[in-house]
C-alpha positions as CSV (number, residue, x, y, z in Angstrom):
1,X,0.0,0.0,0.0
2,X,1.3,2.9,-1.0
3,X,1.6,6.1,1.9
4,X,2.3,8.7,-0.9
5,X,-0.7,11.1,-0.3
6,X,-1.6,13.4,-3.2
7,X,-4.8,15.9,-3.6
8,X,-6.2,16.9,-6.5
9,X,-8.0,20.3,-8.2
10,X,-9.7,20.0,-11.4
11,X,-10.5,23.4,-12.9
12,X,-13.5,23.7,-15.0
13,X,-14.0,27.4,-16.5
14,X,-17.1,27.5,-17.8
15,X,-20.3,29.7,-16.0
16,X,-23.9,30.5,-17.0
17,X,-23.0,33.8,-16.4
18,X,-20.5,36.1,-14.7
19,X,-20.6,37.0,-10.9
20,X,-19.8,40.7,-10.1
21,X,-17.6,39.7,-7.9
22,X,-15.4,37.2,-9.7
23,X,-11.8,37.4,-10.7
24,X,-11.4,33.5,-11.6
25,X,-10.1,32.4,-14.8
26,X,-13.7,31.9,-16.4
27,X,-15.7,31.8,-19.7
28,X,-19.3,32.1,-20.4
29,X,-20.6,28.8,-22.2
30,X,-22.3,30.9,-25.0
31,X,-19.9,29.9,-27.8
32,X,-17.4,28.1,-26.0
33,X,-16.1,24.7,-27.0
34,X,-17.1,22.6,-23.4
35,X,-16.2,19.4,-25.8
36,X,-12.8,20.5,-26.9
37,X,-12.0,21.7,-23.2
38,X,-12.1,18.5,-22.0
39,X,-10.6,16.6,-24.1
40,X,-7.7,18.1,-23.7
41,X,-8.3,18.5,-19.9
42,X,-8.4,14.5,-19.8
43,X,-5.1,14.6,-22.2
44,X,-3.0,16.7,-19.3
45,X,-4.2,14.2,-16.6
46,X,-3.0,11.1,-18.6
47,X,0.4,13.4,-19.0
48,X,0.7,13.0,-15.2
49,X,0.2,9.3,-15.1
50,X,3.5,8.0,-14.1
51,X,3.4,10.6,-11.3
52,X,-0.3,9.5,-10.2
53,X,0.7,5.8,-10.5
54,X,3.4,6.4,-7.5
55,X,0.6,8.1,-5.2
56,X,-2.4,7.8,-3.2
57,X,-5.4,10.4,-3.9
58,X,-6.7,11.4,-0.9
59,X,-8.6,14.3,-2.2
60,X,-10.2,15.5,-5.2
61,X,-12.1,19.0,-5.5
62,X,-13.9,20.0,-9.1
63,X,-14.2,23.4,-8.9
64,X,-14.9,26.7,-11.3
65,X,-16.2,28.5,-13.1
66,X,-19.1,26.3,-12.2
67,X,-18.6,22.1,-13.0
68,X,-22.6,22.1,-12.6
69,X,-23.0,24.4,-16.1
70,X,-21.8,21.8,-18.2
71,X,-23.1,18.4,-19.1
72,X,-22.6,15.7,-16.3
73,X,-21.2,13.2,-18.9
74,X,-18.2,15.4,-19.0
75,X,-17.6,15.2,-15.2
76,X,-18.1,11.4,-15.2
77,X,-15.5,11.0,-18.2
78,X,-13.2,12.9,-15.6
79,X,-14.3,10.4,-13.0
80,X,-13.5,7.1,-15.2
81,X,-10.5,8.5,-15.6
82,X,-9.6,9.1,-12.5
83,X,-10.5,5.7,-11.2
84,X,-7.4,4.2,-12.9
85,X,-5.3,5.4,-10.0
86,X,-5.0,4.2,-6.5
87,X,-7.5,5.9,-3.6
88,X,-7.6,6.0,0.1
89,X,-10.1,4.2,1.3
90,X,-12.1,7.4,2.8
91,X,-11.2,9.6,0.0
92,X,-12.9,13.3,-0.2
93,X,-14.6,14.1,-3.7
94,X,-16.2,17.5,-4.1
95,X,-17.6,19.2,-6.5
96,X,-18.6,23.0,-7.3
97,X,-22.7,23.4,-8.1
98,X,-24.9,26.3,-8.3
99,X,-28.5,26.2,-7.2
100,X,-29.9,27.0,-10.5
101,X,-28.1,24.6,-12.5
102,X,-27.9,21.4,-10.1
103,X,-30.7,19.3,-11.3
104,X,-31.6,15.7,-9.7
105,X,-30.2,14.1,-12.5
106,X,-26.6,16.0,-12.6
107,X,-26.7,15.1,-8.8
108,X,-26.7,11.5,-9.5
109,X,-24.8,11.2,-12.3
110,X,-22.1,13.1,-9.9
111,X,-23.0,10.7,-7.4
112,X,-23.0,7.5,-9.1
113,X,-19.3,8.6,-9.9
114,X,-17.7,8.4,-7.2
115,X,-17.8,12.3,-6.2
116,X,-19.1,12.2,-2.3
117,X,-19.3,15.8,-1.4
118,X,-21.1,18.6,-2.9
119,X,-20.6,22.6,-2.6
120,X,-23.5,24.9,-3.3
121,X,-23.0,28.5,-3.9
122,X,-25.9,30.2,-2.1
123,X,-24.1,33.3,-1.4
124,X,-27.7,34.8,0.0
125,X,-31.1,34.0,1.0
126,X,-31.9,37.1,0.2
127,X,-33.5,37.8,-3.9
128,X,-32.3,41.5,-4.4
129,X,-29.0,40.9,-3.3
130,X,-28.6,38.2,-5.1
131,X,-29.3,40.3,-8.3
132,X,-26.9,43.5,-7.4
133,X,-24.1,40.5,-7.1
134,X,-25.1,39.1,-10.3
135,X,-26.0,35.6,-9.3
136,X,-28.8,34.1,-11.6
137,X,-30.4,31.6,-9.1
138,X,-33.5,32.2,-6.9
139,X,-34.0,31.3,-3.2
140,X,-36.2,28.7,-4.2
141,X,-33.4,27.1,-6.3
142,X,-31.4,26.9,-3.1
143,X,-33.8,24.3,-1.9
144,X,-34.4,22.9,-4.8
145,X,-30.5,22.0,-5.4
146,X,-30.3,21.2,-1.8
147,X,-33.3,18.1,-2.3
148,X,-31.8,17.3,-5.7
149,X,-28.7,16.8,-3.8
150,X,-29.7,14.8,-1.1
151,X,-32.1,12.7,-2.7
152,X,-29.0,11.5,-5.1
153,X,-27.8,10.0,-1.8
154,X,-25.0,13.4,-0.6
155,X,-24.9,13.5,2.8
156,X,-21.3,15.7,3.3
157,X,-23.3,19.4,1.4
158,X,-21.8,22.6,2.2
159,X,-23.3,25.8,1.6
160,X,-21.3,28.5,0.6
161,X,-22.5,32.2,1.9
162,X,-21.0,36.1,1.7
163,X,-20.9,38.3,4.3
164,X,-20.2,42.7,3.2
165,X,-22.4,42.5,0.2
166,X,-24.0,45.4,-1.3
167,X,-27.3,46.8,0.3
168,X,-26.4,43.5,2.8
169,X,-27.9,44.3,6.5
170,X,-27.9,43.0,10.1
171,X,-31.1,41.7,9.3
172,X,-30.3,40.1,6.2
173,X,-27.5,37.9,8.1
174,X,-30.1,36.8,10.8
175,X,-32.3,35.6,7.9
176,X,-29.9,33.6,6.5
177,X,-28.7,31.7,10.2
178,X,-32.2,31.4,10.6
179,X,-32.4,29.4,6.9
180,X,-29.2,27.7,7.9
181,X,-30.4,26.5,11.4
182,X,-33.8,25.1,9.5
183,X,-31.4,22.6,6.5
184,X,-29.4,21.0,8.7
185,X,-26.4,21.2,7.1
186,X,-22.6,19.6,7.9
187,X,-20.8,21.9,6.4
188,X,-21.1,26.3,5.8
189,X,-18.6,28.6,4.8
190,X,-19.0,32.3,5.0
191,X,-16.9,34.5,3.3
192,X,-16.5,37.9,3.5
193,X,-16.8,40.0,0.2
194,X,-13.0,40.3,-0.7
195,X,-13.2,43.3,-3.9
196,X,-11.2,42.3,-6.4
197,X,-9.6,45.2,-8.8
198,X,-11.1,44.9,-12.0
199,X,-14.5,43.4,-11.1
200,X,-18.2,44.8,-11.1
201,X,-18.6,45.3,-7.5
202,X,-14.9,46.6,-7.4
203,X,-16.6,49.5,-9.4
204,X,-19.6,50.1,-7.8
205,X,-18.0,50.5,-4.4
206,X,-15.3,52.8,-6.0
207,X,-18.8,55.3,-7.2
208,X,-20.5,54.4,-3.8
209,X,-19.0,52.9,-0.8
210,X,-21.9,53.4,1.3
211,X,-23.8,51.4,-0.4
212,X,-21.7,48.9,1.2
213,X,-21.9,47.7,4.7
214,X,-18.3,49.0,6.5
215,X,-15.8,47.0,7.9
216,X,-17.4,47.5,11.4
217,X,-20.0,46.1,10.4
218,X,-18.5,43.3,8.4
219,X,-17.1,42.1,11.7
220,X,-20.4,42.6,13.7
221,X,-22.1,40.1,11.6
222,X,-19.1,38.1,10.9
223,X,-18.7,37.3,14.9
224,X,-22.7,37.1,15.6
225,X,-22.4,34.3,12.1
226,X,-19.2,32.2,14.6
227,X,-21.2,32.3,17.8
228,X,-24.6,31.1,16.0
229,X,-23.5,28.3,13.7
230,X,-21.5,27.0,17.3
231,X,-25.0,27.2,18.8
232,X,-26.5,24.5,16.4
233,X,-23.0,22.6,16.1
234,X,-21.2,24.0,13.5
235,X,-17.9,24.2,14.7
236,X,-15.8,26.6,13.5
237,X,-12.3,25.0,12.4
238,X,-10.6,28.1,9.6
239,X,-11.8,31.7,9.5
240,X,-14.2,31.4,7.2
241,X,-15.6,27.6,7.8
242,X,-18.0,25.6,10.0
243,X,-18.7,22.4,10.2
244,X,-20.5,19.3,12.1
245,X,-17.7,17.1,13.8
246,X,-15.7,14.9,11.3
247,X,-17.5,17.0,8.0
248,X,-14.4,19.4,7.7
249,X,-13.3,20.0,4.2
250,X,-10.3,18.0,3.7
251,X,-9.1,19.3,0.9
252,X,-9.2,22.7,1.7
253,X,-7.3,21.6,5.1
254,X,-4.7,20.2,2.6
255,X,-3.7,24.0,1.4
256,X,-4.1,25.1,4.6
257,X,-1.6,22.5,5.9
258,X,0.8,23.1,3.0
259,X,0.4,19.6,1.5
260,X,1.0,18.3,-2.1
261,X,-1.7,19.0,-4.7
262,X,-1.4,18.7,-8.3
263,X,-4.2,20.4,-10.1
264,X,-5.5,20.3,-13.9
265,X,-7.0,22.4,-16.5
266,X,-7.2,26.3,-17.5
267,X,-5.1,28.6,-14.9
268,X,-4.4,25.9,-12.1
269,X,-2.0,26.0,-9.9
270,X,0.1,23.0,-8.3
271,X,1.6,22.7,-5.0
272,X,4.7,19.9,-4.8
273,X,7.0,20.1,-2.2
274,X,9.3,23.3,-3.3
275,X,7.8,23.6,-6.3
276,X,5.0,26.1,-7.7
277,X,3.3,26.3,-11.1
278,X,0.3,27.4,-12.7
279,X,-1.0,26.5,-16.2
280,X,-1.5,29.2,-18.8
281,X,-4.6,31.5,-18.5
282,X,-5.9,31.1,-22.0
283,X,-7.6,28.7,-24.3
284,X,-5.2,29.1,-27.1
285,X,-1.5,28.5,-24.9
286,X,-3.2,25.7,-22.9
287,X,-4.4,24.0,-26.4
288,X,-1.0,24.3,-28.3
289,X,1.0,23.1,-25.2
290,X,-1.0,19.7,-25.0
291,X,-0.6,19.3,-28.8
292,X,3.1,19.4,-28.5
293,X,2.5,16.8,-25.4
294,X,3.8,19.4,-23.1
295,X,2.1,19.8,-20.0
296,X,0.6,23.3,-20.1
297,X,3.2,25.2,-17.7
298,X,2.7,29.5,-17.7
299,X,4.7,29.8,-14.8
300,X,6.5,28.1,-12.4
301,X,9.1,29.2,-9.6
302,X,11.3,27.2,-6.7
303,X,10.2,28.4,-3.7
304,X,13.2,28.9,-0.8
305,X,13.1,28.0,2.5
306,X,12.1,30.9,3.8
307,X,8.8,31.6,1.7
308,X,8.0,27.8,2.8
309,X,8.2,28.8,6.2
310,X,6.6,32.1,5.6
311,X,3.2,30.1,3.7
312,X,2.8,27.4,6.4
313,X,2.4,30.0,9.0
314,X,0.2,32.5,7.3
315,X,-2.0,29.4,5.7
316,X,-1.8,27.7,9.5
317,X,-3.3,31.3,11.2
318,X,-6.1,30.8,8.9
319,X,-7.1,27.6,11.3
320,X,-8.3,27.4,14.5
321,X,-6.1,25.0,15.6
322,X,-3.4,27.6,14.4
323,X,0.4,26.7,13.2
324,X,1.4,23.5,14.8
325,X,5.1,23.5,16.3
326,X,6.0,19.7,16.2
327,X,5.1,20.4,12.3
328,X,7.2,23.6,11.5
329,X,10.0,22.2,13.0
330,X,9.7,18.6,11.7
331,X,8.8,19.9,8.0
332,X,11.6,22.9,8.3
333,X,14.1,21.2,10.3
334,X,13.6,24.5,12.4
335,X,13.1,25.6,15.9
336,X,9.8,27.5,15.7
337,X,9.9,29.0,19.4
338,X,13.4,30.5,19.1
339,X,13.1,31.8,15.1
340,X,10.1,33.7,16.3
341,X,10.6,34.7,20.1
342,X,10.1,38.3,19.6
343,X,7.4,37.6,17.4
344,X,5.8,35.4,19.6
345,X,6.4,37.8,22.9
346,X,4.8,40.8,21.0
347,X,1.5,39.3,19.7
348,X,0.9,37.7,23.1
349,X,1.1,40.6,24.6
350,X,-1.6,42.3,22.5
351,X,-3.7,39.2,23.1
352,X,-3.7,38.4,19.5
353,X,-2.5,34.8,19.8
354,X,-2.6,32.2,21.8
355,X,0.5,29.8,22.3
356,X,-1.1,26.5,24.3
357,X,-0.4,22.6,23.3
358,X,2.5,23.1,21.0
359,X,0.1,25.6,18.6
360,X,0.3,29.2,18.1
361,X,-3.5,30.4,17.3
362,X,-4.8,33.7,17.1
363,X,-7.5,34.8,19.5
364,X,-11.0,36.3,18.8
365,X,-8.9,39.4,18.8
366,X,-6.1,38.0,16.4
367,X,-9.0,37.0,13.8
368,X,-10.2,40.7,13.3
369,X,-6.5,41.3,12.8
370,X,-4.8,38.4,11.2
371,X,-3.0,40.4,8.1
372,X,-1.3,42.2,11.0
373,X,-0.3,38.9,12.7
374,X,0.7,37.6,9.2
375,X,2.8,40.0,8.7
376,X,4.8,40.2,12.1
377,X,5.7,36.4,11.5
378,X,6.7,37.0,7.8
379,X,10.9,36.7,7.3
């Protein structure tokens, strides 16, 4: 048996429409060649076989764009493929939906496949907002997806929500626990509205800001969202995830953690060992790499020591667990406590972390101000 974990993004670029809020590497379907895309997506992965032979796949996350706009046959192609390799035996598959577009029979094809995990991007309960973000789905859809979903036979759903969104209230966040508290659910994440140069709502806050909640207020709702998803047993376990014991998202604890991924298709980017790349951006560089049989490189760099070190602390803040010490200095060859004693005495004497059980964590205090905290351990 072979102890060689490996995780595993699969990009899929292709949306129903555009988000105002999104910078990913996407394309509308409207004149796009979905078929083409994946053949050649399935030609990269079979370019990666000897390295796949020599490993385990733990994880596997289908993301986007959004993997539920095309035609499920595509995804289970993907899945065939896949199922030539080796697999732990309680392997994580996820997949990206939306809740117009997840239909009961796209939920069982995805099902049937092998995929165990479904993410549905909700965003809001709440129709008006919805619009001014430039999501297509209806609350109904929500529900709709969610039964589709569950009646395929997913039990591990997450619901993906946004916190800071425009003409977003107090009110409006309550609504949306309450909706929560009523599904059930294992898994939520709730971002806040990061805004992106470049994008729709990027604009619109630079015309009006105060149509935007502030950053107060962001963090108002943001701490009453941690205190009422603990209530019904959502635990939260990263800044911006909840979850039912043993329903955390593996694969995004894999990133987190600073483990090995290897990820396909348009714009992904690959994490192995000391090395970082990301395939090209566009259609075009993509295609005419995979004719040559070149894997489809746009960048790639050797990351030192130091940027290593740098990562697994700021990605290990992001958890509540925080940065564990036996791991640094086991991974690094390091001494954590000594490389960062000033560090460490400064931030613990602003109460912005907390150094118990061989982990350094921030506190509530440390979450509202984690850049800062990032950036006093950064070398």
């Amino acid at each position: 048996m072979k102890t060689n974990k490996i995780s595993i993004y699969i990009h899929i670029p292709f949306c129903e429409s555009r988000c105002h809020y999104c910078d990913f590497c996407s394309s509308l379907l409207p004149g796009s060649n979905v078929e083409k895309y994946f053949k050649y997506l399935r030609k990269e992965i079979k370019l990666h076989e000897d390295f796949l032979k020599d490993r385990v796949i733990d994880t596997v996350f289908i993301g986007g764009g959004t993997p539920s706009s095309v035609n499920s046959s595509f995804i289970k192609e993907i899945m065939k493929d896949l199922s030539d390799f080796e697999f732990s035996n309680d392997r994580e598959i996820s997949i990206e939906s939306n809740p117009n577009s997840l239909t009961r029979e796209k939920a069982e094809a995805y099902f049937s496949s092998g995929i165990n995990r479904i993410s549905l991007g909700a965003q809001s309960f709440n129709e008006e907002i919805l619009k001014r973000i430039g999501r297509i789905h209806k609350k109904d859809d929500i529900y709709r997806a969610l039964e589709n979903a569950r009646s395929a036979g997913f039990k591990n759903i997450n619901l993906d929500l946004m916190l800071a969104l425009p003409g977003q209230k107090f009110s409006d966040i309550e609504e949306s626990i309450k909706e929560v508290k009523e599904l059930n659910l294992p898994h939520i994440s709730y971002y806040s509205l990061i805004l992106e140069e470049g994008t729709k709502l990027f604009k619109n806050h630079e015309k009006s800001p105060l149509s935007f909640p502030t950053e107060d207020e962001d963090r108002i709702m943001y701490h009453y969202v941690v205190d009422e998803l603990k209530n019904i047993g959502l635990k939260q376990y990263e800044i911006s995830n909840f979850a039912k014991e043993g329903y955390e998202c593996r694969h995004n604890i894999t990133y987190w953690k600073l483990r090995n991924y290897i990820s396909f298709g348009l714009s992904a980017s690959s994490n192995i060992d000391n090395l970082r790349y990301t395939n090209y951006y566009n259609f075009k560089d993509y295609y005419e790499a995979l004719d040559k049989n070149e894997k489809p490189i746009g960048f790639l760099e050797n990351l030192s020591k130091t940027n290593r070190m740098n990562e697994f602390i700021m990605m290990g803040l992001r958890l509540n667990s925080g940065v564990d010490i036996d791991e640094f200095d086991k991974k690094f060859n390091e001494d954590f406590l000594k490389i960062y004693d000033k560090e460490i005495e400064t931030n613990l004497k602003s109460n912005l972390i907390l150094l118990e059980d061989n982990n350094l964590r921030l506190t509530e205090k440390g979450r509202d101000l984690s850049n800062q905290v990032e950036l006093d351990f950064f070398k």
